[in-house]
Every structure is written in C-alpha cells, then in structure tokens.
C-alpha positions as CSV (number, residue, x, y, z in Angstrom):
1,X,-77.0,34.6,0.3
2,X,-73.8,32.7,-0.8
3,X,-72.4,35.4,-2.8
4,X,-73.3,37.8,0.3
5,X,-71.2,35.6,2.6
6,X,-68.2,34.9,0.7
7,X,-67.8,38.4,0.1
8,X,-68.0,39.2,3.8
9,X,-65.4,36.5,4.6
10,X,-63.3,37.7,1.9
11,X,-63.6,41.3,3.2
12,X,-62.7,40.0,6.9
13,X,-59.3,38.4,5.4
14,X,-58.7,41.2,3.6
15,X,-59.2,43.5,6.8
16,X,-57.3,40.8,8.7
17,X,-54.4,40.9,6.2
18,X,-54.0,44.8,5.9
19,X,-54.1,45.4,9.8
20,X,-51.4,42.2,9.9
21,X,-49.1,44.1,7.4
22,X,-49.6,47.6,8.6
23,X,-48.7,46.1,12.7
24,X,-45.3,44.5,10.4
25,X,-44.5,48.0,8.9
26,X,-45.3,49.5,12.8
27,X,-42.9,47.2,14.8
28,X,-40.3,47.4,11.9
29,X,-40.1,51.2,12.0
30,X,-40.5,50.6,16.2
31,X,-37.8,48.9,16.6
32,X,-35.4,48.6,13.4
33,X,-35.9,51.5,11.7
34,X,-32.9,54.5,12.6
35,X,-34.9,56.9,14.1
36,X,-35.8,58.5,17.7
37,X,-36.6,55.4,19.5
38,X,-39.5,56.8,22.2
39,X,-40.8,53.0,22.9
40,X,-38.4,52.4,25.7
41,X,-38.9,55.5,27.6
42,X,-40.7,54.5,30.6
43,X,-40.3,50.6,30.3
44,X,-39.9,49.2,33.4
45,X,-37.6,46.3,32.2
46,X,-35.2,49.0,31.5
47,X,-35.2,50.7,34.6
48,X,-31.6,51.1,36.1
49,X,-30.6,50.7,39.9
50,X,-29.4,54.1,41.2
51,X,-26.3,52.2,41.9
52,X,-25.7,51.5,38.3
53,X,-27.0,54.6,37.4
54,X,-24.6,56.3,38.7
55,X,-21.5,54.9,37.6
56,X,-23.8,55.3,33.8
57,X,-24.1,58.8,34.0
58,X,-21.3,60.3,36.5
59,X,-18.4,57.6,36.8
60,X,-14.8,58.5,36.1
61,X,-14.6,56.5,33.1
62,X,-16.3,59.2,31.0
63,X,-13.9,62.0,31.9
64,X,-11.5,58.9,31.0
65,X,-12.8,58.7,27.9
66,X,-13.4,62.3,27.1
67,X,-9.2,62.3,27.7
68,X,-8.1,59.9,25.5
69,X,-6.4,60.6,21.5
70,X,-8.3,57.9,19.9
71,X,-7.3,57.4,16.4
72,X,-10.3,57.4,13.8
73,X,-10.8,54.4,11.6
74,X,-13.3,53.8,8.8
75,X,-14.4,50.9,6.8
76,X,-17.0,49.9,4.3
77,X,-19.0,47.5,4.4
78,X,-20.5,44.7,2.4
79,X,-23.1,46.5,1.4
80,X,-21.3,50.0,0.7
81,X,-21.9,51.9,4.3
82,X,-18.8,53.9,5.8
83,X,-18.5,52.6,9.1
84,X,-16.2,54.2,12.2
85,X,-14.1,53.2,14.6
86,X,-12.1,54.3,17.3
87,X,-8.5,53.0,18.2
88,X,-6.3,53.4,21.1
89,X,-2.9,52.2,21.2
90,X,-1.5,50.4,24.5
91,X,1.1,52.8,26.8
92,X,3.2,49.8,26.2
93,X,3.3,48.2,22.7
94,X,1.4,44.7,22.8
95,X,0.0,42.3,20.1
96,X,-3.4,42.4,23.0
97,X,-5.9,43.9,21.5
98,X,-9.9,44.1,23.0
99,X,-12.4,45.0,20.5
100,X,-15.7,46.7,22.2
101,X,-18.9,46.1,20.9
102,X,-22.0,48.6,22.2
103,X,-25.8,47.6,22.4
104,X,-28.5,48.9,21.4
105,X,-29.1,52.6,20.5
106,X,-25.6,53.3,22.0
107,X,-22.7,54.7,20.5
108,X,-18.6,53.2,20.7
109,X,-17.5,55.3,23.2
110,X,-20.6,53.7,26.0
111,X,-18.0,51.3,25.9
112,X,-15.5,53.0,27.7
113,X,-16.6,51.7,30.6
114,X,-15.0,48.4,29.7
115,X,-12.2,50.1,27.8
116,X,-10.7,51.8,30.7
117,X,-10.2,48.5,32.7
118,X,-8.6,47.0,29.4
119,X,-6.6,50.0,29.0
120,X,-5.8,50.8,32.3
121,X,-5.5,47.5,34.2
122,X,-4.3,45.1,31.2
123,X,-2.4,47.1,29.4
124,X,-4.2,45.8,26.1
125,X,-5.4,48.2,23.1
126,X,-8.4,49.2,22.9
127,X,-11.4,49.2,19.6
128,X,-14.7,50.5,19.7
129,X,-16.7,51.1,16.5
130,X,-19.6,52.3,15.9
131,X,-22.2,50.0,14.9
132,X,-23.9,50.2,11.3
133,X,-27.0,52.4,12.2
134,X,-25.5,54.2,15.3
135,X,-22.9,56.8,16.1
136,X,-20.7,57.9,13.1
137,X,-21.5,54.9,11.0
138,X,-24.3,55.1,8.0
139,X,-26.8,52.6,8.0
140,X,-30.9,53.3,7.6
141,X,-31.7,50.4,9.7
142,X,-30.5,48.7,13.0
143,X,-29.2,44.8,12.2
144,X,-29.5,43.6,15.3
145,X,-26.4,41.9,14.9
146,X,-26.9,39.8,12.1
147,X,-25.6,42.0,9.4
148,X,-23.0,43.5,12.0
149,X,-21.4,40.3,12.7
150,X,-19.5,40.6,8.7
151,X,-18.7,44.3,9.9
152,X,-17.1,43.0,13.0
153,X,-15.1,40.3,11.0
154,X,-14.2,43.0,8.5
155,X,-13.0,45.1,11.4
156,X,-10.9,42.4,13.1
157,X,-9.2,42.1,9.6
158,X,-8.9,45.0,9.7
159,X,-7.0,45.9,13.0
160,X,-5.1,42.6,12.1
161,X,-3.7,44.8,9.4
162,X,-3.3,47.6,11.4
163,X,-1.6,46.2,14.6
164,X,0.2,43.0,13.2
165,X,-0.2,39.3,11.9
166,X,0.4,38.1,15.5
167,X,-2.4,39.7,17.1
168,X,-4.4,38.4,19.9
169,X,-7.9,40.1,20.1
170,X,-11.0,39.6,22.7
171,X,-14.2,40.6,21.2
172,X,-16.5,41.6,24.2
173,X,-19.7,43.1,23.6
174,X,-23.1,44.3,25.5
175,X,-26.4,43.8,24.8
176,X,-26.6,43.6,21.0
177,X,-23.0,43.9,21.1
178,X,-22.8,40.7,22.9
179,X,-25.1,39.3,20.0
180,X,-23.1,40.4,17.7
181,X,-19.9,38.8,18.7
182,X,-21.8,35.7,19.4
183,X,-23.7,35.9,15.5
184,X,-19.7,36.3,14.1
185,X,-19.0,33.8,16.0
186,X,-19.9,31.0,13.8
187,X,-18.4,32.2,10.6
188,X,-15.2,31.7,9.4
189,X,-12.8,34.7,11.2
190,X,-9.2,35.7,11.5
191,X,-7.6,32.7,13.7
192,X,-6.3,35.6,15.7
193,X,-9.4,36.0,17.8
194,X,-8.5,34.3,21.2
195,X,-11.5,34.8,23.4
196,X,-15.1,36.1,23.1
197,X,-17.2,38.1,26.1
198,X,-20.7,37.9,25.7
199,X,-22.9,40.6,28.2
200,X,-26.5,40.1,28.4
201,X,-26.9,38.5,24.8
202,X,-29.9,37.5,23.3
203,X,-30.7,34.0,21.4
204,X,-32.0,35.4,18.4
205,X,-33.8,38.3,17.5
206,X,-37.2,36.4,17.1
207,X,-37.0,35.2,20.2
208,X,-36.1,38.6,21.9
209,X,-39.3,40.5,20.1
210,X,-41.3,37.4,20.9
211,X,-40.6,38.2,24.3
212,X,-40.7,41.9,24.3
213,X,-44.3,41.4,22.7
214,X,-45.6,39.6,25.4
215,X,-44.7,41.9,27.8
216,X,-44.5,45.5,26.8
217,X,-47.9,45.3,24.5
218,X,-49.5,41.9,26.5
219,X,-49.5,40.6,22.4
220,X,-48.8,37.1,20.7
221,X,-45.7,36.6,18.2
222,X,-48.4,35.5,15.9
223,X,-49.3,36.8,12.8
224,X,-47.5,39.7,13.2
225,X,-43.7,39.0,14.1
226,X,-43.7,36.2,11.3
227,X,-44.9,39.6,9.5
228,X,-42.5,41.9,10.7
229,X,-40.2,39.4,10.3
230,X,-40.5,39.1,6.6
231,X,-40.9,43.0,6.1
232,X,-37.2,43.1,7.6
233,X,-36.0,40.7,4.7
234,X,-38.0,42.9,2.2
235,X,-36.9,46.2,4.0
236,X,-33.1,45.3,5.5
237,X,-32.3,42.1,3.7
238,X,-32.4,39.9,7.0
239,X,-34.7,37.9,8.8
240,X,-35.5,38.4,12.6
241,X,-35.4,34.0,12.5
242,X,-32.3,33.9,10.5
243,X,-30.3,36.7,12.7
244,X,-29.7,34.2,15.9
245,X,-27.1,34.0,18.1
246,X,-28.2,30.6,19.6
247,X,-27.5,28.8,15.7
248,X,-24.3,30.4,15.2
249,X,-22.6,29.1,18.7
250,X,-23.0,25.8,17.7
251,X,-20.2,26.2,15.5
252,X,-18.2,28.8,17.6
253,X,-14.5,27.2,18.0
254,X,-13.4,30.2,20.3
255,X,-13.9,30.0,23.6
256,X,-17.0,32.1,25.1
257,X,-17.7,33.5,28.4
258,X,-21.0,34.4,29.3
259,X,-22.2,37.3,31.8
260,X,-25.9,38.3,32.8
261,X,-27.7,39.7,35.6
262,X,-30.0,37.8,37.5
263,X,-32.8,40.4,37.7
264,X,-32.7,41.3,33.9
265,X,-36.5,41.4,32.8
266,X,-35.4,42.8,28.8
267,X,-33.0,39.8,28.1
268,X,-33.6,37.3,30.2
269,X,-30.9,35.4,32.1
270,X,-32.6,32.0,31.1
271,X,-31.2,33.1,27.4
272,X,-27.5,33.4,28.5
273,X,-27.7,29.6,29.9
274,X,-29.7,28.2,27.0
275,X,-26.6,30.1,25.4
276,X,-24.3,28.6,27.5
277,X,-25.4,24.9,26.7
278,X,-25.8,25.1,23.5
279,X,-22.0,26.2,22.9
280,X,-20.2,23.3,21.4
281,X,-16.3,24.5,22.8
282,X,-15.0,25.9,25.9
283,X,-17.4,27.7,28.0
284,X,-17.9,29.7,31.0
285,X,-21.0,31.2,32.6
286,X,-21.3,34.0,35.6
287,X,-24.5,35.2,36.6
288,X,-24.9,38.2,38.6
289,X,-27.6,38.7,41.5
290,X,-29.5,42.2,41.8
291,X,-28.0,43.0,38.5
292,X,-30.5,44.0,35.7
293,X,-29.9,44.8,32.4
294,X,-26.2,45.5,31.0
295,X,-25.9,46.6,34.8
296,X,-23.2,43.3,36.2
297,X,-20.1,45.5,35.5
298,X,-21.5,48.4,37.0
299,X,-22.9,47.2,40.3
300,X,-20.4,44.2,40.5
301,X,-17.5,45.8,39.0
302,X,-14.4,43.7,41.3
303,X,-16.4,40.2,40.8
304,X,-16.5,40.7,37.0
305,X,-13.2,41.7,37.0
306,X,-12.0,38.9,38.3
307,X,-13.6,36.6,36.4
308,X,-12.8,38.3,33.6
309,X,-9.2,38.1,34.3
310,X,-8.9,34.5,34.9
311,X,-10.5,33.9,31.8
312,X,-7.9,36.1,30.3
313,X,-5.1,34.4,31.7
314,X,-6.5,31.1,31.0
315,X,-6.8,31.2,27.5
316,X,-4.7,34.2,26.2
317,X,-0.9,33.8,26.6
C-alpha cells in the first residue's frame, strides 16, 4: 500500500513538474521568443483611443519620416549580432543629439513621432536604432531591455565617435524603450549623456509578466514565472528578476524624467512613481489623464511638449 502511494505522489510531482516546464517553455516563446506575436491582438489593455489612433496610423509625422535621408549605422554587439541604426544630422550643425528608443514589437522609425519635434522644433540630431530582435537588427529573442541597455551604451559610444567628444545626448525611449534607457541607466556610460526620458516604463520584467499573468490569463506568478524566468537564463542568458529597471535607478546619476498615462492598464502608472521614488538624483514626474498606453504624446502632444522642453532647458546648456 506504501509502495502504491509513493509511487502516485511521485507520479503527481512528476506531472506537476512537466506541465510547470512545458507553461515556462509556452510563455517564453509567448512573449520572448522573435516570432508573430498573436497574444496581444484583442487585449483590451492595449486598446488605443481613436484620438491616439489617429495620429498612430495617419499623422504627418510618418510622411515626415518617409522624407527624410537618414544615414544607416550598424554595430555589433556583445554577443556578435549586427544591429542598425538610423542617423539624421541637424539642418544646423549641433553637438544635441536625442537618441530614440522604440517599445515593444516596434521598429526605429515608430519613433518618428518623437523625432520630428527633436528635429523640427529643437533643432537636435536625431538616432533611432533598431532594437536587438526587431527591425533590421539580428537577435532570436526579445531582451526586454536588459541585454539592450549594453547595445544602447555601445551606440552612445558610438555616435560619440561619430558626431564629436563634446556631445550632449538625451536618451528617450517608450515602453521597453523607456526600460531600456532606465536598465543603462545604472551602468557606467559615456559622461556625455545629459538627460534621460522615460515613457511608460516598467520596473522590471518580473514584475510586468507578474502583472500581465494576473490579468490576461486570471493566473499566479507562481511556479511558472520563476519557471519561465529561469528558461530565459537557459534560453537568452538573462533573467526576467535580474533585467529591472527599478535596481538600476538607484544608481542612475543622470537626471530622469518620467511620463505615463493615467489610464494605462499594460504598465501601470503606479510603476512610473515607484520609479520615480526610488531614483536617487534629479527627478521629475508628469502623469497624463485619459492617456493609456504609450498614448501621452499623442493625445497630449503641447503638455508634453512643454514639459519636455523645460526639462531640456533646465539641464542641457
């Protein structure tokens, strides 16, 4: 009867493991895996206002874009990928350079959006690579940031090469961008970046699935995102603990300024302020109402711009 039992318990763990490793290998090629990423058609925390839907699909900053000689860059990476980049000198020359980093499943050139108003407005050159896993760039698996954050310091080395030792240079990213900026953040960089912009960032990746989980498939973070997590060592060399945002501005010495919308449901506003506090130098923080995800520049387009600008003025000379 003992021998029966033990082998039925052993045969539940056994099930139990094999169903917790095969959910891991599910929600790594879900969500980290480069492929066709159907999961996030049809989730409401990603659905856009029609205001900022428009300006997405059929504003004048595409036709901007589409317009523009940018020059081509490439780098490689740590790890051997050949990332790209695009470049576009200033009408004017200027040691201003903005460096634009996309979210999640986009490519550089979403980043236009931004890119026009640093272009056009400020008169600053304009960056906007690919990230590893998007676009142009190689890369089997998205990083979420964490690896991306030694691309973007290899970049800014890079454009520190290419426009001059007495560079100034914003780092403003979206989404993941925004984490990604935040995650280089806390390593040693060129002393040439001035100012970061952080859209809609996340605290860590962790955190952001743990979320997700509870709310797209009504599931607890454990067994499997410990699970998942440890798959993405095993599978991308990084962590979904170790790749957070939150750790690495607690020893960001460039000044941050944080945007978020109000009404975003995929990243939460409540991570932007625990963002906010937990950044040791000079801060700033601007929420957006009505605004959901990504969606403050969009639907609020003078506001942010005018925050933006004082920030620009305050701390770049």
């Amino acid at each position: 009867m003992k021998k029966k039992f033990k082998i039925a318990v052993i045969s539940i763990v056994a099930i139990l493991l094999l169903t917790d490793v095969f959910a891991g290998n599910f929600f790594y090629n879900l969500a980290i895996k480069r492929e066709q990423k159907d999961f996030l058609q049809g989730n409401e925390d990603l659905t856009v206002s029609a205001a900022a839907m428009d300006v997405f699909l059929k504003g004048g900053w595409r036709q901007w874009v589409q317009q523009q000689d940018f020059d081509q860059m490439e780098l490689e990476s740590f790890d051997g990928l050949t990332l790209k980049g695009y470049y576009l000198a200033a009408k004017e020359p200027t040691n201003k350079t903005v460096m634009l980093a996309h979210g999640y499943l986009g490519n550089a050139k979403d980043m236009g959006l931004y890119g026009q108003y640093y272009y056009e407005q400020l008169g600053y050159n304009i960056f906007m690579p690919d990230a590893r896993g998007h676009g142009q760039s190689e890369g089997d698996y998205i990083g979420f940031g964490w690896h991306d954050r030694l691309d973007w310091i290899d970049w800014t080395e890079k454009l520190i090469g290419h426009t001059g030792t007495d560079a100034q240079i914003i780092w403003h990213g979206l989404s993941m961008g925004a984490a990604t900026v935040l995650m280089a953040s806390g390593e040693e960089h060129p002393e040439n970046v001035e100012l970061i912009v952080s859209d809609s960032a996340y605290t860590s990746v962790f955190e952001l699935f743990q979320y997700q989980m509870k709310r797209m498939y009504h599931l607890p973070a454990f067994p499997i995102l410990p699970t998942s997590s440890l798959i993405t060592k095993l599978r991308a060399d990084y962590s979904l603990v170790e790749a957070s945002a939150l750790e690495q501005v607690k020893n960001a010495q460039v000044p941050i300024i944080y945007f978020h919308g109000n009404n975003d449901s995929f990243v939460p506003a409540e991570m932007a302020e625990t963002l906010y506090q937990h950044t040791t130098g000079d801060k700033e923080i601007m929420l957006f109402d009505n605004a959901g995800h990504g969606e403050a520049y969009a639907i609020q387009e003078e506001k942010y711009q005018e925050q933006l600008k004082n920030s620009l003025q305050k701390y770049i000379e």
